[in-house]
C-alpha positions, 0 to 999 in steps of 0.5 A: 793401749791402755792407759794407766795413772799411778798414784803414790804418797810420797816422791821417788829417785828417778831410777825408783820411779822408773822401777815402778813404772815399768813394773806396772807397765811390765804386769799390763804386757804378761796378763793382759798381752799388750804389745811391750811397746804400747806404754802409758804409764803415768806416775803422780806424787802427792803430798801426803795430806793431799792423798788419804790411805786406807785407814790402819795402814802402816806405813802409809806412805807406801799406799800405792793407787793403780788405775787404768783405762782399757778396752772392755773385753777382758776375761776375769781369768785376765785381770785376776792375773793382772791384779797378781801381777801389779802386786807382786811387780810392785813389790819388787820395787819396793811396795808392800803387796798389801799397800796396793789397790787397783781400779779397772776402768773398761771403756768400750772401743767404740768410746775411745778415740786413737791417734789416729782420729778413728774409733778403736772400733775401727782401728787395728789395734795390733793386739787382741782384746779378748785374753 
């Protein structure tokens, strides 16, 4: 159930944007055991003077931003592989491995609501937390 922003520099074709999220979508499945059909991923082109890259980096229109919203409970095993796996996805589609960070944002479950209208706390979620 996580959910995920991709925050790029430049605009892509469709079928690159596409490459791209399911790349980041793909990485979330293999480490953090998601279920393949629980997607949310959203990609965002900026124009380039409206999203500043680290300094030095060349070419600064692949800087790539991956944030993502998830339940707390992750071991450090699970995003170290999380992180690889972003990296290494992304730069199949095209996206240098040194052009990407990532920010994880652990929210507990009691502090996210589903679709449902209950607390994930509540919910049975269909997968397991603690990987």
């Amino acid at each position: 159930m996580p959910k995920t922003l991709v925050e790029v520099r430049r605009s892509y074709a469709a079928d690159s944007a596409r490459q791209i999220l399911d790349a980041v979508h793909e990485a979330l499945v293999a480490a953090f055991r998601i279920p393949r059909e629980d997607r949310g991923v959203r990609l965002i082109a900026h124009a380039p003077e409206r999203f500043d890259p680290p300094d030095g980096l060349a070419p600064p229109e692949s800087y790539t931003l991956v944030t993502i919203d998830c339940f707390a409970g992750r071991s450090l095993d699970a995003k170290r592989r999380l992180y690889a796996e972003i990296a290494v996805r992304l730069a199949v589609a095209g996206i240098p491995r040194g052009h990407v960070s990532v920010i994880l944002r652990e929210i507990p479950l009691e502090n996210w609501g589903t679709t449902a209208g209950v607390p994930a706390a509540d919910a049975d979620l269909g997968f397991a937390v603690e990987v």
